[in-house]
C-alpha positions in Angstrom: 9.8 41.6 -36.8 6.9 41.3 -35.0 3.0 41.3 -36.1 2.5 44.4 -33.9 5.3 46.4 -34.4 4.7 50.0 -33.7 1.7 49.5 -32.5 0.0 50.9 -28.9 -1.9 48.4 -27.0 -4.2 49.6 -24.1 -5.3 46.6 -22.0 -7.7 47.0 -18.9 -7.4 44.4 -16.1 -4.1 43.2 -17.4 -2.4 43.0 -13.7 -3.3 39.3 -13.7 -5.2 35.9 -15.8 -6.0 36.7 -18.9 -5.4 40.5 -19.3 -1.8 39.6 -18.3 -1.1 36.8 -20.5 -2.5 39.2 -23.0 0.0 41.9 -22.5 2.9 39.6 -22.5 1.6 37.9 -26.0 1.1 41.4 -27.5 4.1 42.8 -26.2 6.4 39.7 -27.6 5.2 40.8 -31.2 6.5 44.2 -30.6 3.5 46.2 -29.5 4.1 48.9 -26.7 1.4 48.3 -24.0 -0.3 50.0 -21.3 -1.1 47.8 -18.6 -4.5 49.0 -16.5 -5.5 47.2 -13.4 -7.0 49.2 -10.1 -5.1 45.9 -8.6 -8.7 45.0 -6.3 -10.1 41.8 -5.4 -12.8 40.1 -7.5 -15.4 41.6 -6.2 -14.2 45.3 -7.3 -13.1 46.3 -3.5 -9.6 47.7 -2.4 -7.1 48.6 -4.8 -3.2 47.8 -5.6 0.0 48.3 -8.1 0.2 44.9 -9.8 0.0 46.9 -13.1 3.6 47.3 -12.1 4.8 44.2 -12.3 3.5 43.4 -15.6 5.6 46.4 -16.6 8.4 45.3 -15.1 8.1 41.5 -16.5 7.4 43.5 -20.1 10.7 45.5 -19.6 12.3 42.2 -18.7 12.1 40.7 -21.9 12.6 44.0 -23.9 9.5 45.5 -24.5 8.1 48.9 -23.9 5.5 49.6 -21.1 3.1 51.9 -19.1 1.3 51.7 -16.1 -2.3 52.8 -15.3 -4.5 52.2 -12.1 -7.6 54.0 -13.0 -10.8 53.0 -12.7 -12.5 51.8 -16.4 -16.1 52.2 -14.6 -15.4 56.1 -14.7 -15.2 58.3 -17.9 -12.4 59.8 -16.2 -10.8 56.4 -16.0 -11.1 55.5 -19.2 -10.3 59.2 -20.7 -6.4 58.2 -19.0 -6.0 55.3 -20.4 -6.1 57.1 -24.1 -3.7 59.7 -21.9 -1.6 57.2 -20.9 -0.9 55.9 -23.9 -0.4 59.9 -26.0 2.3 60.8 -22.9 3.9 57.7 -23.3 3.9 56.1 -26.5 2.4 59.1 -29.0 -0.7 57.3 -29.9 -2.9 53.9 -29.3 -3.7 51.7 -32.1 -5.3 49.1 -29.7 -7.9 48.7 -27.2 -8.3 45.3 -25.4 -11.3 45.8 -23.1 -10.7 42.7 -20.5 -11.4 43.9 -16.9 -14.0 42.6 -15.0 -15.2 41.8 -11.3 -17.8 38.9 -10.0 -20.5 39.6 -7.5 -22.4 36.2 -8.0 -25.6 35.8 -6.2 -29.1 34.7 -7.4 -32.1 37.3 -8.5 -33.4 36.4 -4.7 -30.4 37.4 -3.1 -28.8 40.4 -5.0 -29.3 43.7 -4.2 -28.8 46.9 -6.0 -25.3 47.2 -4.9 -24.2 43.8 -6.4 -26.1 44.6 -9.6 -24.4 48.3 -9.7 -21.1 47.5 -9.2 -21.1 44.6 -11.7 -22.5 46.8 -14.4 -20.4 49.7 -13.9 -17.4 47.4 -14.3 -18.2 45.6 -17.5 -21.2 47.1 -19.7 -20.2 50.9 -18.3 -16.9 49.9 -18.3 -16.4 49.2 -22.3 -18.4 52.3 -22.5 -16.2 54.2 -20.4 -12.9 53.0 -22.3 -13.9 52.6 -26.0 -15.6 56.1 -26.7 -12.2 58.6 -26.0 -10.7 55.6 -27.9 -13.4 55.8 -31.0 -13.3 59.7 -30.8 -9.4 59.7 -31.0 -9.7 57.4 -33.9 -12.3 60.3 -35.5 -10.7 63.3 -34.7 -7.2 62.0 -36.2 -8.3 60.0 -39.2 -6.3 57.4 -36.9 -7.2 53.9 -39.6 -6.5 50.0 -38.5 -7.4 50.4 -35.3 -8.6 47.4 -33.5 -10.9 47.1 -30.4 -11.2 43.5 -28.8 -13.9 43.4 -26.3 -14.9 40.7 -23.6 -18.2 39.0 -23.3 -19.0 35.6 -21.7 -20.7 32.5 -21.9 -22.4 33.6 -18.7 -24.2 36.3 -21.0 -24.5 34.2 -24.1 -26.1 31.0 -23.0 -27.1 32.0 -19.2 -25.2 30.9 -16.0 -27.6 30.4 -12.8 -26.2 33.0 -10.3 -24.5 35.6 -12.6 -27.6 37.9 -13.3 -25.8 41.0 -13.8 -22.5 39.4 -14.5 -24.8 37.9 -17.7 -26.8 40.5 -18.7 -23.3 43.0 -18.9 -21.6 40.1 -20.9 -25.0 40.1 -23.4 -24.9 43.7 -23.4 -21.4 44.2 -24.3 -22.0 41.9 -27.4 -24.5 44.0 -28.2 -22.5 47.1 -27.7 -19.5 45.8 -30.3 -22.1 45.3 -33.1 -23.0 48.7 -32.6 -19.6 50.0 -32.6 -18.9 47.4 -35.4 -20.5 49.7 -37.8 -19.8 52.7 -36.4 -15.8 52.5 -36.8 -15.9 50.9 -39.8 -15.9 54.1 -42.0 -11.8 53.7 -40.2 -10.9 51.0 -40.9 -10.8 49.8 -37.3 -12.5 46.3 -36.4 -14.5 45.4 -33.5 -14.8 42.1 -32.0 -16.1 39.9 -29.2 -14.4 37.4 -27.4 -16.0 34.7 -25.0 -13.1 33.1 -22.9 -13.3 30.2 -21.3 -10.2 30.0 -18.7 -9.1 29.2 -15.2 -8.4 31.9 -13.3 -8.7 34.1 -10.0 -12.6 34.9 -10.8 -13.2 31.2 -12.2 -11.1 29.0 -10.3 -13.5 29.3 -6.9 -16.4 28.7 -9.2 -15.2 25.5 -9.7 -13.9 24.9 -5.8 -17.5 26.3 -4.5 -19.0 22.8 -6.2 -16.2 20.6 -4.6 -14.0 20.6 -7.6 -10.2 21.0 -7.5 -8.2 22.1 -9.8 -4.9 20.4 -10.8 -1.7 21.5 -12.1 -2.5 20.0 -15.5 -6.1 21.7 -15.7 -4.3 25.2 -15.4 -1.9 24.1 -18.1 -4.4 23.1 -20.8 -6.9 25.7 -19.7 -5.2 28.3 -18.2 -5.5 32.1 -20.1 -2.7 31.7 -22.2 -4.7 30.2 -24.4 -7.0 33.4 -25.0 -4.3 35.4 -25.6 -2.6 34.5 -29.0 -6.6 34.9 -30.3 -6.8 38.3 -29.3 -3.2 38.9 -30.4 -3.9 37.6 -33.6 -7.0 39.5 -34.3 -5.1 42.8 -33.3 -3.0 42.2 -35.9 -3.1 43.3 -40.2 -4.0 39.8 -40.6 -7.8 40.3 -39.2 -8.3 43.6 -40.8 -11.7 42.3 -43.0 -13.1 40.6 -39.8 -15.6 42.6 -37.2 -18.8 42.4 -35.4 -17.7 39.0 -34.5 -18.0 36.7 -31.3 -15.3 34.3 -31.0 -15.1 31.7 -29.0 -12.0 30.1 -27.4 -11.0 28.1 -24.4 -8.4 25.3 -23.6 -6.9 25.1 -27.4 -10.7 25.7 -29.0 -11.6 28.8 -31.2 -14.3 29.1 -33.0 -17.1 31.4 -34.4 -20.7 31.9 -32.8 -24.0 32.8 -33.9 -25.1 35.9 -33.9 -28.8 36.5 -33.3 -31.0 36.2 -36.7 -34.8 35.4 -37.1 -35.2 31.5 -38.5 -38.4 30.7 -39.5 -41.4 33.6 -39.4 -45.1 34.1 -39.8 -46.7 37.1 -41.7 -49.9 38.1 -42.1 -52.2 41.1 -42.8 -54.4 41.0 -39.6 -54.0 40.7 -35.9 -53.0 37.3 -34.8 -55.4 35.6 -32.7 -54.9 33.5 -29.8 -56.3 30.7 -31.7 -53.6 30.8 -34.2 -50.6 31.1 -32.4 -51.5 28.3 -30.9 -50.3 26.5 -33.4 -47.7 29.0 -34.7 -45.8 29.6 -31.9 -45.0 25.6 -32.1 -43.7 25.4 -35.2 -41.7 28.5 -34.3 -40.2 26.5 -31.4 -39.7 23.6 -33.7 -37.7 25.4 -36.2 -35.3 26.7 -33.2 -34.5 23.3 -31.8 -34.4 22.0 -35.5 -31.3 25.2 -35.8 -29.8 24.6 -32.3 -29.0 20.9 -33.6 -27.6 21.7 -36.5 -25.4 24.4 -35.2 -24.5 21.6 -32.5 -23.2 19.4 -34.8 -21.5 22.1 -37.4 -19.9 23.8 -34.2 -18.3 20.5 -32.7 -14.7 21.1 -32.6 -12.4 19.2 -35.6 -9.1 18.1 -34.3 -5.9 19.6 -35.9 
C-alpha cells in the first residue's frame, strides 16, 4: 500500500530535475501521474517528447502513466492537463505546479521579451494550471485535493540577475495564500515549495562563476531530495497544513516566514517628516532585531 493510492497526480515540467524525480516518488506510492513537459530548453525555446520517457520509466516499475506536451503558459494548456488526466485516469486529485524556464539578465539588460516569457511560464503559468484544477474541485464537490506550487529563493530573498524570474517566484507565493483560502471550504491544501537543487537551470549558474560541480555535489543536492517533501505533503498525512512555504534543499526542510507587521506606530494625525525621522529607525531596528532571531531559530538541528 502506498500513501497515494488511487490518487491522480498532474505534474508540469516533470520530463527532467525535479519535476521528474517528483513523478517517480509519487508514482512509487501508487499515485497515477501525468507527466507535462513541452520538452524545450531553459530558456522556454524549441520543444520535445521527454514526457515520454518518464512514462516509460513509470511503466517500467509498474505504475500508471500519461503524457502531456502542452504549454502551462496557455489556458488551453493548462485546461489539457485536467483533460489529460479525466480521459485517462477518471479524475485528478493532485496538482504539482513545477515547470519553469530562466531568462537571467540584469534590469539594464532585459527587455520585454525576457521579462514576458519568464512570467508567462511561472506566475501565468500556475494561473493557467490551477484554476480548471480549483473549478473541477468546485463543480464536483471533489475534497482532499492537494496543490503544491513552486516558488524560489530568487523571489523570497532576491537573487541579482533574476528580475522576472524573482518577482514570478514572489508572486506565486502570493498567489497560494490566496488560493490557500479559497479551496479550503474543500478540503484541498495549498502550499509553497522553495527548492534548492542542482539541476539543468541551476547547474550553469554555478559554472558561469567558475564553479564545478562534482559527482558528490549532485548526490547530496541533487532534486531527489525535493521530491519525498512534495510527496509527503500530497499525501492524508498533510491534510491540516496550507498556505505554507517550505523550504528544502540537500536533506534540509524547514518552515519560512510569512510576511507579518513587527513593530508599528499609530497615531491620530499626519506624520511629519520630523517624526519619522526617528520612527522609521526604530522600525528598522525591530526588523534586524526579528531577522536575528529567526536566524538563529531557523538554523537547521541535525537528526
Amino acid at each position: 500500500m502506498g500513501r497515494l493510492d488511487d490518487k491522480v497526480a498532474v505534474i508540469t515540467g516533470a520530463g527532467r530535475g525535479i519535476g521528474r524525480d517528483i513523478a517517480l516518488a509519487m508514482a512509487a506510492e501508487g499515485a497515477r501521474i501525468v507527466v507535462n513537459d513541452l520538452g524545450g530548453n531553459t530558456d522556454g525555446t524549441g520543444s520535445g517528447m521527454i514526457a515520454d520517457g518518464v512514462v516509460d520509466e513509470i511503466r517500467a516499475m509498474g505504475g500508471e502513466a500519461a503524457s502531456n506536451t502542452s504549454s502551462v503558459s496557455e489556458v488551453s494548456g493548462g485546461e489539457s492537463l485536467l483533460q489529460t488526466a479525466l480521459d485517462n485516469f477518471g479524475g485528478m486529485d493532485i496538482l504539482v505546479n513545477n515547470a519553469g524556464i530562466l531568462r537571467d539578465k540584469s534590469i539594464f539588460n532585459m527587455d520585454e521579451a525576457d521579462w514576458d516569457a519568464v512570467i508567462a511560464v511561472h506566475l501565468k503559468g500556475h494561473y493557467c494550471c490551477s484554476r480548471p484544477f480549483a473549478q473541477y474541485i468546485r463543480e464536483n464537490n471533489r475534497t482532499g485535493c492537494r496543490m503544491i506550487n513552486f516558488s524560489s529563493v530568487s523571489g523570497l530573498f532576491g537573487n541579482f540577475g533574476q528580475a522576472n524570474y524573482g518577482a514570478a517566484k514572489a508572486g506565486i507565493a502570493g498567489f497560494s495564500r490566496v488560493l490557500a483560502l479559497e479551496l479550503a471550504k474543500y478540503g484541498c491544501t495549498v502550499n509553497t515549495i522553495s527548492p534548492g537543487a542542482l539541476t539543468r537551470m541551476t547547474i550553469p549558474l554555478r559554472e558561469a562563476r567558475g564553479e564545478e560541480v562534482s559527482t558528490t555535489e549532485l548526490d547530496t543536492g541533487g532534486p531527489q531530495h525535493v521530491a519525498p517533501v512534495v510527496t509527503w505533503l500530497a499525501s492524508e498525512e498533510a491534510a491540516s497544513i496550507s498556505g505554507q512555504i517550505i523550504h528544502c534543499a540537500s536533506g534540509l526542510v524547514g518552515i519560512m516566514q510569512q510576511p507579518a507587521i513587527i513593530k508599528s506606530f499609530q497615531k491620530s494625525e499626519l506624520w511629519t517628516l520630523d517624526e519619522l525621522d526617528k520612527r522609521m529607525p526604530e522600525l528598522i531596528e525591530a526588523k534586524q532585531a526579528n531577522d536575528e532571531a529567526a536566524r538563529g531559530s531557523g538554523a537547521a538541528s541535525s537528526v
